[in-house]
PyMOL commands that place a pseudoatom at each C-alpha (Angstrom):
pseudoatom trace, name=CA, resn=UNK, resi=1, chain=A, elem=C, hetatm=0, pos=[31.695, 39.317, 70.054]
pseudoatom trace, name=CA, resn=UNK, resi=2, chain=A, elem=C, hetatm=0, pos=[30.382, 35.955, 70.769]
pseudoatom trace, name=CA, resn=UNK, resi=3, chain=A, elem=C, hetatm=0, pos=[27.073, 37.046, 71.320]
pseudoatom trace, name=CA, resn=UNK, resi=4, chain=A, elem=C, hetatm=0, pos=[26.665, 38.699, 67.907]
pseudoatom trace, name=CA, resn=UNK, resi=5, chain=A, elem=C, hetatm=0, pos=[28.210, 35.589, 66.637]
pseudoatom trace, name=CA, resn=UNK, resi=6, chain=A, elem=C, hetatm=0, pos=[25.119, 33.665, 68.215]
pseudoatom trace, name=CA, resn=UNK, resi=7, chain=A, elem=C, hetatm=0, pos=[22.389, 36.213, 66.281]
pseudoatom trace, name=CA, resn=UNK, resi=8, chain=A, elem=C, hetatm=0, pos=[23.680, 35.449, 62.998]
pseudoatom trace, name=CA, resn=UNK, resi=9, chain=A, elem=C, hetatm=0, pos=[21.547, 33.495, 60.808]
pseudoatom trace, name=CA, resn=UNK, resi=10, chain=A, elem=C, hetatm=0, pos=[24.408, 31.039, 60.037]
pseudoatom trace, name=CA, resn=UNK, resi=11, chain=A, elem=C, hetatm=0, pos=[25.052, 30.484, 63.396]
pseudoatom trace, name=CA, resn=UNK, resi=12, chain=A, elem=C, hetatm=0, pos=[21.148, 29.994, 64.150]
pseudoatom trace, name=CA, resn=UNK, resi=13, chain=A, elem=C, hetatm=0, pos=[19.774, 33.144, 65.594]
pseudoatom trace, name=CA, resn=UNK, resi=14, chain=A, elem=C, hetatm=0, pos=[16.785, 32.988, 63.735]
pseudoatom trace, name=CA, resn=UNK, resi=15, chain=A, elem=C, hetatm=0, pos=[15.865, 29.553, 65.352]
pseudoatom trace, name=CA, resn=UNK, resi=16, chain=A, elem=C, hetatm=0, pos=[14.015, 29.140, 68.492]
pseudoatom trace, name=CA, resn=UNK, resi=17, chain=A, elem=C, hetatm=0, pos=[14.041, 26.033, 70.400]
pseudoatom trace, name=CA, resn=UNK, resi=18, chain=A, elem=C, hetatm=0, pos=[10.962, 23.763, 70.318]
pseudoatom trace, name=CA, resn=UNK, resi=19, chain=A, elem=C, hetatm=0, pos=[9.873, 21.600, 73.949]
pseudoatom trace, name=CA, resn=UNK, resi=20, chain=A, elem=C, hetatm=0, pos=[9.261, 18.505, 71.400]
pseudoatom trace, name=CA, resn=UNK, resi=21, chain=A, elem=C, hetatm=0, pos=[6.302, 17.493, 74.408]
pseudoatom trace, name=CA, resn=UNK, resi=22, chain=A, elem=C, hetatm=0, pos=[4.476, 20.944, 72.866]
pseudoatom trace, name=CA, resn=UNK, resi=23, chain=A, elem=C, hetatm=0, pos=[4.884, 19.641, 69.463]
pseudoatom trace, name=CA, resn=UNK, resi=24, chain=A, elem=C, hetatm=0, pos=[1.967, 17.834, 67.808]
pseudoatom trace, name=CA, resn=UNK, resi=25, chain=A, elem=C, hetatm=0, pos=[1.528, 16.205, 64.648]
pseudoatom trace, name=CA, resn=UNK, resi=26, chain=A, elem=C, hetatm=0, pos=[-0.085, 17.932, 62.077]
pseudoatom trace, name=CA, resn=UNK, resi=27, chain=A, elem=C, hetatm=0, pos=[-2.383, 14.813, 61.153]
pseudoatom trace, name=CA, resn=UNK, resi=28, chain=A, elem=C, hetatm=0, pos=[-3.603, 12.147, 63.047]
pseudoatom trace, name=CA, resn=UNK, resi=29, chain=A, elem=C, hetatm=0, pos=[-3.853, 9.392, 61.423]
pseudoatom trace, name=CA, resn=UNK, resi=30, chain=A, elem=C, hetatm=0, pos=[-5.831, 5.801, 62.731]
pseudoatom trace, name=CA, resn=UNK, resi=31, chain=A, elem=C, hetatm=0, pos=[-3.688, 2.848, 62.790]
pseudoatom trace, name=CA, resn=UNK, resi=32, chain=A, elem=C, hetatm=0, pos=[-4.784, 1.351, 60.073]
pseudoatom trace, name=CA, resn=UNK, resi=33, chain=A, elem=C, hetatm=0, pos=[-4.139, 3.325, 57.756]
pseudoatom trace, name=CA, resn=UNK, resi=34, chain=A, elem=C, hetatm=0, pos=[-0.161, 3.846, 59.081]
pseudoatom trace, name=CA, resn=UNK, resi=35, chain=A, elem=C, hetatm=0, pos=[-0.160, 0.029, 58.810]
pseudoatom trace, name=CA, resn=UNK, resi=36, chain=A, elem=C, hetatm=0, pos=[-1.192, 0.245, 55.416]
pseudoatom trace, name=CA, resn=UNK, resi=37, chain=A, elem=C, hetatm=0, pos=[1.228, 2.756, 54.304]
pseudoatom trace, name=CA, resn=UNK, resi=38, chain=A, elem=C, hetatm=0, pos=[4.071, 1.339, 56.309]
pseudoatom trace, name=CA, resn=UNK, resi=39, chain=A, elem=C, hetatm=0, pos=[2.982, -1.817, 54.637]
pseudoatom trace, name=CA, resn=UNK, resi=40, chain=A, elem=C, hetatm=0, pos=[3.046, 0.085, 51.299]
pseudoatom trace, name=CA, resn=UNK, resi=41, chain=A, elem=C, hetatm=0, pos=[6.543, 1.633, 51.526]
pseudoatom trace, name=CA, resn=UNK, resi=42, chain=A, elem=C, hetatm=0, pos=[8.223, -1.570, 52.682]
pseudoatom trace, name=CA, resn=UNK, resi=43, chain=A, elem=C, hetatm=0, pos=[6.912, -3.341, 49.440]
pseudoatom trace, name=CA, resn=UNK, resi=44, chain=A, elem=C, hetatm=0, pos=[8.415, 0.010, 47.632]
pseudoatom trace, name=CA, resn=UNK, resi=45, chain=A, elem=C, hetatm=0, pos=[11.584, -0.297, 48.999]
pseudoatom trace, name=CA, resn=UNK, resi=46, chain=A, elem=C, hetatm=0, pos=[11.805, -4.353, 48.087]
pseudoatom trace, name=CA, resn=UNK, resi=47, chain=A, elem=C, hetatm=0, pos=[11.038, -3.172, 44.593]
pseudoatom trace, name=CA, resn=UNK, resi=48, chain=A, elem=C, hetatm=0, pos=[12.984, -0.139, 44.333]
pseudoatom trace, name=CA, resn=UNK, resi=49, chain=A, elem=C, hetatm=0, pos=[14.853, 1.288, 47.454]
pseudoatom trace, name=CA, resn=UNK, resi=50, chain=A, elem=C, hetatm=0, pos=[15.671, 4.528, 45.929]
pseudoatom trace, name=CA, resn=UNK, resi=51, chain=A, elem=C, hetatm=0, pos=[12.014, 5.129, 44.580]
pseudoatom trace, name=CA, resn=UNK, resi=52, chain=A, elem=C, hetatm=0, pos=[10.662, 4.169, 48.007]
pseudoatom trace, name=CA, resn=UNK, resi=53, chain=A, elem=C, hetatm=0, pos=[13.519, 7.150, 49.644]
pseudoatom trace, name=CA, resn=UNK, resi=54, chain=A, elem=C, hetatm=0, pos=[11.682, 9.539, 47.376]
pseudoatom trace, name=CA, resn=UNK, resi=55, chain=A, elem=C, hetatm=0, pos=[8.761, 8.928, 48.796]
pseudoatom trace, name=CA, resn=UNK, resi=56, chain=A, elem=C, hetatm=0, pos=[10.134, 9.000, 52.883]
pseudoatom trace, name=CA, resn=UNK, resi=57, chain=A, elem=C, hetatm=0, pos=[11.541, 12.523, 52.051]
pseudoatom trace, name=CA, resn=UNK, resi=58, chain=A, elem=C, hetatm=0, pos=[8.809, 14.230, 50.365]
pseudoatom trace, name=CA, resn=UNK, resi=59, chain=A, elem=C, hetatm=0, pos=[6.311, 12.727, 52.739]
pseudoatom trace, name=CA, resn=UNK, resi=60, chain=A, elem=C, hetatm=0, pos=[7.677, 12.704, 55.918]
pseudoatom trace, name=CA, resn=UNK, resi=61, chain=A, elem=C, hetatm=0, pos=[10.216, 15.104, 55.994]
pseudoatom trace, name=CA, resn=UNK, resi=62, chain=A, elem=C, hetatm=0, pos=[8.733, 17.592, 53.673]
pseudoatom trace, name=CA, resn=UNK, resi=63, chain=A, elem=C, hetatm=0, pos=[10.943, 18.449, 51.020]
pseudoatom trace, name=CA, resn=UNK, resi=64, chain=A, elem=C, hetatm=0, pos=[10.098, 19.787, 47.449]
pseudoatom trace, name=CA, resn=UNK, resi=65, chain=A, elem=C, hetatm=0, pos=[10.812, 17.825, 44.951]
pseudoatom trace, name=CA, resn=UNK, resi=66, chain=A, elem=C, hetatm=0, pos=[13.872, 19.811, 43.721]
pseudoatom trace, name=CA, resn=UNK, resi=67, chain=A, elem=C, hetatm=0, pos=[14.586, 19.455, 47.406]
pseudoatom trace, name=CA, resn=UNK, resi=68, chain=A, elem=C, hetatm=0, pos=[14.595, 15.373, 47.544]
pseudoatom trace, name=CA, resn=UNK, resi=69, chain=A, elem=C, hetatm=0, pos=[16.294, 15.088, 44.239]
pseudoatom trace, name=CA, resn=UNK, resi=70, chain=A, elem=C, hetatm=0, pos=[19.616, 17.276, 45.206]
pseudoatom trace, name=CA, resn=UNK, resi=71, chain=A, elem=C, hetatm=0, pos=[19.213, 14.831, 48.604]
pseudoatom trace, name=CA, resn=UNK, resi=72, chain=A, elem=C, hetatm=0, pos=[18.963, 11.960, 46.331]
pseudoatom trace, name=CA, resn=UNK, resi=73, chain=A, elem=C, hetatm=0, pos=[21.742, 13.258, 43.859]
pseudoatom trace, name=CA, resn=UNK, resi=74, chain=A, elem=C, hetatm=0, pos=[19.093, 12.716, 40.749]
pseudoatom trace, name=CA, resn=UNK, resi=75, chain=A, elem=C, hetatm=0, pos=[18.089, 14.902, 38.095]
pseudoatom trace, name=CA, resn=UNK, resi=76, chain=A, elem=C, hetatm=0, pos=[14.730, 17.006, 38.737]
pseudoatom trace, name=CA, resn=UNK, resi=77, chain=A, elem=C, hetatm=0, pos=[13.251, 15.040, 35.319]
pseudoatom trace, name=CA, resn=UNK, resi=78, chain=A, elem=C, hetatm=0, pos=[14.591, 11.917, 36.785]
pseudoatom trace, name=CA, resn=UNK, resi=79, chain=A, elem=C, hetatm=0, pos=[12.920, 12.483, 39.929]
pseudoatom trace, name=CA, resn=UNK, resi=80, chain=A, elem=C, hetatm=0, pos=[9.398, 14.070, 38.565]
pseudoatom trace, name=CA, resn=UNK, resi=81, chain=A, elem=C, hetatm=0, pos=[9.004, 10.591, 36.732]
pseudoatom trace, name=CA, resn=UNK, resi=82, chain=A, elem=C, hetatm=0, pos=[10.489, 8.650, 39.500]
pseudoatom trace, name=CA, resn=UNK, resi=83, chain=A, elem=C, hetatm=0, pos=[7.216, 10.471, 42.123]
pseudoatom trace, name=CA, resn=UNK, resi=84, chain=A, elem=C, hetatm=0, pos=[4.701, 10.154, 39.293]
pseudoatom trace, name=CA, resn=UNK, resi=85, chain=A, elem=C, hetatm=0, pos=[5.217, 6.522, 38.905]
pseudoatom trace, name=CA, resn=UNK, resi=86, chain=A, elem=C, hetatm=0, pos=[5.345, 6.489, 43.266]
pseudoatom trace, name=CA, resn=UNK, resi=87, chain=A, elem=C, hetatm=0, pos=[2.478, 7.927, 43.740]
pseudoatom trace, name=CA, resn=UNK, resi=88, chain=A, elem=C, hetatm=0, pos=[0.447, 5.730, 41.072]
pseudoatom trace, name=CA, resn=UNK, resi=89, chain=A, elem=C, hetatm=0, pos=[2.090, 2.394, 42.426]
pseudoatom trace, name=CA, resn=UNK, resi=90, chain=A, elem=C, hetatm=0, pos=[1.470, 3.784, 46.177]
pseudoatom trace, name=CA, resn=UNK, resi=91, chain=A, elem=C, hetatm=0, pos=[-2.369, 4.821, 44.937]
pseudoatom trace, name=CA, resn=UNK, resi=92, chain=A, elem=C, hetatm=0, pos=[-2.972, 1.146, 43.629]
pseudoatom trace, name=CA, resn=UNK, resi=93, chain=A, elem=C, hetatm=0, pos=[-1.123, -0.419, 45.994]
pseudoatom trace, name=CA, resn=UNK, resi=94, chain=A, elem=C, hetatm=0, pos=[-3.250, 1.378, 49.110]
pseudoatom trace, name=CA, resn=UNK, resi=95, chain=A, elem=C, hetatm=0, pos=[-6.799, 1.175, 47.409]
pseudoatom trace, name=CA, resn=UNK, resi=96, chain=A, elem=C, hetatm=0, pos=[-6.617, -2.637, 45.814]
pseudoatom trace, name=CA, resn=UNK, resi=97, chain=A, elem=C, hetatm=0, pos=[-9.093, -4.909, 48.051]
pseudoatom trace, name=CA, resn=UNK, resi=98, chain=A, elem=C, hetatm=0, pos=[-7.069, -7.115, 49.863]
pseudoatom trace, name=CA, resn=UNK, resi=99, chain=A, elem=C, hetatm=0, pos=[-8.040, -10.822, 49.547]
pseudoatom trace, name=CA, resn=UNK, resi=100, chain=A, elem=C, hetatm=0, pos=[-9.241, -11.093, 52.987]
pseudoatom trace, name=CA, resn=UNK, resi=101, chain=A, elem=C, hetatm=0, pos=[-11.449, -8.525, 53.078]
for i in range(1, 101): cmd.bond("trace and resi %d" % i, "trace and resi %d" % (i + 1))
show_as sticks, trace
zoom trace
């Protein structure tokens, strides 16, 4: 009985474990350009910490946008405006020319 218990989908049996040293990212990215970003998504997050949440769950963890808003507890037309105006700020924020440059 506990076996089949184990099998079941609910309980996991369609998982398989991962050795997270096998795992590798599926970009490599240069330093630089993490900085940046990083950079990027901390001024986000002074400016609006939910907007900038948006962003750290589509992007990083992968969810749809239906996905992020049910995480978020928004409304998908709240949250399709909410990553339009993300990725524009993120776009101009990342590709302005820095004054030192």
């Amino acid at each position: 009985m506990a076996a089949r218990k184990k099998q079941r989908l609910k309980r996991g049996g369609g998982w398989r474990r991962l050795d997270l040293e096998e795992v590798h990212l599926a970009v490599e990215a240069d330093p630089d350009s993490l900085m940046a970003v990083n950079e990027a998504l901390e001024a986000l997050a002074r400016e609006d910490p939910a907007k900038a949440e948006l962003v750290k769950l589509r992007f990083f963890v992968g969810l749809s946008l239906p996905e992020a808003a049910q995480a978020l507890g928004l409304s998908l037309a709240t949250a399709k405006r909410s990553w339009a105006f993300c990725r524009a700020w993120l776009y101009r924020r990342l590709t302005q020319k820095s004054p030192c440059s």
